[in-house]
N, C-alpha and C positions, 0 to 999 in steps of 0.2 A: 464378393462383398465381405467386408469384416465383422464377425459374429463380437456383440456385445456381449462382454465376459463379468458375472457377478465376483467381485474378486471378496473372499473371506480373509480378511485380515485383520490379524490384532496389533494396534497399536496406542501407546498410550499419550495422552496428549493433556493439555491443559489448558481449558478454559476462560483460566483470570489471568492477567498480565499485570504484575506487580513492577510501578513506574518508577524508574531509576532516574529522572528526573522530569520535575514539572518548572519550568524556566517563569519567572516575571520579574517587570519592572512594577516595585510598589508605587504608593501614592510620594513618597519621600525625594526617588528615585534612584532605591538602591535596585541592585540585581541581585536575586533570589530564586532559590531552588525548594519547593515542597519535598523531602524524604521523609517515609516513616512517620508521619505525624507529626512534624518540624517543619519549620522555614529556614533555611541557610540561606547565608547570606555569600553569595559570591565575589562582590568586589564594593569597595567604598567608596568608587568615581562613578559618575553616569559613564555608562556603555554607549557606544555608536550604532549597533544592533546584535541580532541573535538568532537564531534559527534551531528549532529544536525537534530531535527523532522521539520516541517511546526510552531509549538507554544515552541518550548523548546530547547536547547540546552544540553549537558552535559560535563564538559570538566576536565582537572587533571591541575591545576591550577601548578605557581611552585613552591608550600611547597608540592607538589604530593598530593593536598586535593581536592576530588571531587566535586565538583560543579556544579548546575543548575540552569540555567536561563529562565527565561520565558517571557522576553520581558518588564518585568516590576520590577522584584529584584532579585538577588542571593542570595542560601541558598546552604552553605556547606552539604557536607553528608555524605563525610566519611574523616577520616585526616590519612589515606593510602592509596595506590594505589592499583587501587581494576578491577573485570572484572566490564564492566558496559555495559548498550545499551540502546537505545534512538527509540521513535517510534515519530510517529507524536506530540502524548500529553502524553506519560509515558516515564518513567524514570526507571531503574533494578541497580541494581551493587550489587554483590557478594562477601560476606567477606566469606571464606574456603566454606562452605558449606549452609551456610544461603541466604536467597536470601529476599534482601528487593526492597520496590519500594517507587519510587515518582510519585503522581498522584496531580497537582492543588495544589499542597504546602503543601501538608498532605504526612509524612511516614509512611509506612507499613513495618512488616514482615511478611512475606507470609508463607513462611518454613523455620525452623532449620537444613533440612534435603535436597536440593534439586537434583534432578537428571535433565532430561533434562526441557528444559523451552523455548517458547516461547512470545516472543517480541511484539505487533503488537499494529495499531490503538487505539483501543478500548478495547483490554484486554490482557492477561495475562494469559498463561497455563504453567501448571506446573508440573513434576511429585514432590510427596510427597512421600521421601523414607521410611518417618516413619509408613509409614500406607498403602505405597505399591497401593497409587493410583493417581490421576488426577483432577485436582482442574482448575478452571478459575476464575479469579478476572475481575469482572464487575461491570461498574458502582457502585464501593466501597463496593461492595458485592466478599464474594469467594463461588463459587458452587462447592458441591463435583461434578466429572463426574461418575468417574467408581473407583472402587478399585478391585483389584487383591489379589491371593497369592501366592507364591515363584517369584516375580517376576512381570512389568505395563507394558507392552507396550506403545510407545505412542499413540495420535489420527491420524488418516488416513486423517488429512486433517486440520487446522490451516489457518484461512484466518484473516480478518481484525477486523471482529467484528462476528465469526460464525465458527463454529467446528463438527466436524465430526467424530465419532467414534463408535466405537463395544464396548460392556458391557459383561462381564462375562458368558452369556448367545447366543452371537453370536448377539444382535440384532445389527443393524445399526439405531445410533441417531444423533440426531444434535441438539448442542444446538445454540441459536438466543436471543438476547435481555433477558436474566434471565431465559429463558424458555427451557426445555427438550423436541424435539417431536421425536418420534417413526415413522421407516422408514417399514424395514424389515430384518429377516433375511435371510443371505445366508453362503455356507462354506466358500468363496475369499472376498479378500477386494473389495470396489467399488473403482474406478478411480475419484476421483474429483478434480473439479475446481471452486474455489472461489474468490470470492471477497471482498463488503459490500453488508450485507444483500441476496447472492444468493448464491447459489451451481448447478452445473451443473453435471450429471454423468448420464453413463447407465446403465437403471435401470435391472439385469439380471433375477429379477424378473418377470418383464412383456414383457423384450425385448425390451422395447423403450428407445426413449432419454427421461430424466426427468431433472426440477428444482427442490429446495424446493425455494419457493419465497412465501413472506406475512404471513408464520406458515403451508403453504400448501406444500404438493408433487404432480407437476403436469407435464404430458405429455408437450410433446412440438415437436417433432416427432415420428413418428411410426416404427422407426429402430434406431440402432444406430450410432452414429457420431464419426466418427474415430480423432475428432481433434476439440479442443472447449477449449473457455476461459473465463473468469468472470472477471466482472469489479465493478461498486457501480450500485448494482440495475440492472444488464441487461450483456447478454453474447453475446459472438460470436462464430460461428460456421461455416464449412465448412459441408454442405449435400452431399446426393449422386450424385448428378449434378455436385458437386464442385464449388457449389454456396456459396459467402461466405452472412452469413445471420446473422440479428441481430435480438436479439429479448428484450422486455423488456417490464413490466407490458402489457404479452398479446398482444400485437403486434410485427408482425415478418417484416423485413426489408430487401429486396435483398439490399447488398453494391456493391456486384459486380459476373456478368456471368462468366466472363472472366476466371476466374482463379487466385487467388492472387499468387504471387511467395511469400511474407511473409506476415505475417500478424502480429498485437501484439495489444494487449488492458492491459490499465491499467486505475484504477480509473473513470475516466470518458472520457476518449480517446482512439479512435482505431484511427490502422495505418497500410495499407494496401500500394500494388504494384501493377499495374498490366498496362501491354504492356510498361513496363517502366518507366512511370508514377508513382505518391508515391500520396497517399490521406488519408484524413480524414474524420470522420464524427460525425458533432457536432451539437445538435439542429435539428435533424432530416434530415439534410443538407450535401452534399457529397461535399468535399472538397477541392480541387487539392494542395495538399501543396508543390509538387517540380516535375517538367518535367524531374527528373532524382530518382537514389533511393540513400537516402543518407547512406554515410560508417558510420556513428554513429549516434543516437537519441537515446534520454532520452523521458522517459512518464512519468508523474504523473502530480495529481488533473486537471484540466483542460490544462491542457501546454503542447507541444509540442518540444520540441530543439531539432535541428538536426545541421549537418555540413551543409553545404549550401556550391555551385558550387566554388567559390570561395574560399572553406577549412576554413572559417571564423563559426560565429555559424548564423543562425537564429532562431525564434521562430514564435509558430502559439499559441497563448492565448486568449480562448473562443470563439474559429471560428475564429482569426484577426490574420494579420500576421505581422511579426515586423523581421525585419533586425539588427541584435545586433553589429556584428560584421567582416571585412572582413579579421581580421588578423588572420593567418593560426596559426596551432597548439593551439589554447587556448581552455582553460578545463571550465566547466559548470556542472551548478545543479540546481535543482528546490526548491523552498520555497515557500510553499503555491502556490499563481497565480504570482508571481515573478521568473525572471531567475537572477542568478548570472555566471557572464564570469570572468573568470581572464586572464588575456593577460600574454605574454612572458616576459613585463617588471615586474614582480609582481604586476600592475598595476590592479584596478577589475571595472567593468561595472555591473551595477543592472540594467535591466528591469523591473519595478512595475507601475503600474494603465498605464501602453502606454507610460511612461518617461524613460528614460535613466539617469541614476547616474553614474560617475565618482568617483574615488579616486586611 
């Protein structure tokens, strides 16, 4: 059995995510960009549409020519209308069957040939039909994974910046940061849950719950867990108590005895229920974010948005809570540590650094 190891590591990390763009169409219908405390103004036609990460935007401009913004210049990239998708910091779009990308102002083609594909953080998977196998682009590198014949599967698992799949041979691998490491095999797939940088699953080999966390596969309990999620660097789980428990670099957290009636993690936020009550935990810190459970919330990078009592939005941004809005039905989304609201009148509110913006 593998001994759960407390790893002491210093590392420094941060918190706030300052948005290098926050995309809308005003009430006018121009296309704009919130930076720094401004509104930019992107183009002075109505647009066809847009899709936007935390650093990048992508949108069909209206000559129908693709374009990407990054907060700081637009570069065309294709002058048809094309499939495309957009992650935090990459860019895809798909002319018939080619698949290229935008990374940091540099294009690629990936394949001439592709079958399915996925979108995410930090990289890029891909099946290659010409060669019948699976490739990841990372950090401006592509790694073959696996190749096949009559026929690729895809990976059994696809998270932000980490992959997870079986090889020609049955084994069970994961690749992390450039690197391939070797799990085990078995005849069934494993069940996983990832995030940044962790994978969570039960392990059928040894019977327990396992991670792969830091290049290691290691225990974390000694049965397994009917119900678990992964975030950036740490999971949640509900044990045989129906204890809901966190665990991350080696230390394990009760969040709560009780029972959660829901629970959810993303990024670096979890968001839990329990006797009615709705919380958080941020900073090692258990959080009360609402005396009720709200009918809709959003997760990601540190943020929180929910409806709040009043059917208006609130937010909870890096443990702080911030009241956005109390006018009922308006729509939100997250950018970087930024919330965008847009009210009924087409009218929108930015949340950024604890300010409030208008237009």
């Amino acid at each position: 059995m593998r001994i759960l190891v407390l790893f002491l590591t210093v590392f420094i990390s941060s918190n706030s995510w300052s948005q290098k763009v926050i995309p809308l169409v005003d009430f006018n219908g121009y296309f704009k960009s919130f930076q720094d405390g401004f509104f930019r103004q992107l183009e002075f036609q109505r647009i066809k549409d847009f899709k936007a990460g935390d650093d990048v935007v992508g949108y069909i401009n209206s000559r129908g020519n693709l374009v990407v913004y990054n907060g700081i210049e637009k570069m065309e990239l294709s002058n048809i209308i094309v499939d495309y998708r957009v992650s935090d910091r990459l860019l895809t779009w798909k002319i018939g069957k080619t698949l290229n990308m935008w990374d940091a102002g540099r294009k690629r083609t990936l394949t001439y040939d592709v079958g399915n594909y996925w979108v995410k953080d930090s990289l890029i998977v891909f099946q290659d039909m010409r060669y019948q196998s699976v490739s990841a682009y990372y950090n401006g590198e592509i790694f073959n994974l696996y190749s096949s014949v009559g026929g690729v599967d895809g990976p059994d698992f696809v998270g932000e910046n980490i992959v997870a799949f079986r090889d020609n041979g049955g084994f069970n691998k994961v690749f992390w940061r450039g690197a391939i490491y070797e799990l085990d095999v078995w005849h069934d797939p494993f069940k996983y849950e990832g995030g940044t940088d962790i994978l969570a699953f039960n392990d059928p080999t040894t019977g327990t719950f396992a991670i792969f966390e830091n290049g290691e596969f290691l225990d974390v309990e000694d049965f397994f867990m009917d119900s678990y999620k992964a975030g950036r660097g740490f999971i949640v789980y509900e044990n045989r108590n129906g204890d809901l428990m966190h665990y991350s670099n080696g230390v394990k957290t009760q969040l709560t005895n009780f029972g959660a009636s829901f629970w959810e993690v993303k990024d670096d936020v979890v968001i839990w229920s329990e006797a009615g009550f709705t919380y958080s935990f941020n900073k090692g810190e258990k959080i009360e974010l609402a005396r009720y459970i709200p009918t809709d919330y959003m997760l990601k990078n540190n943020v929180i948005v929910f409806r709040n009592i009043m059917g208006g939005v609130s937010a909870l941004v890096d443990g702080e809570k911030h009241e956005i809005t109390n006018q009922m039905s308006s729509e939100y989304s997250i950018h970087g540590s930024s919330v965008l609201v847009g009210l009924f009148n087409n009218s929108f509110i930015v949340l950024s650094n604890g300010k409030k913006y208008t237009i």
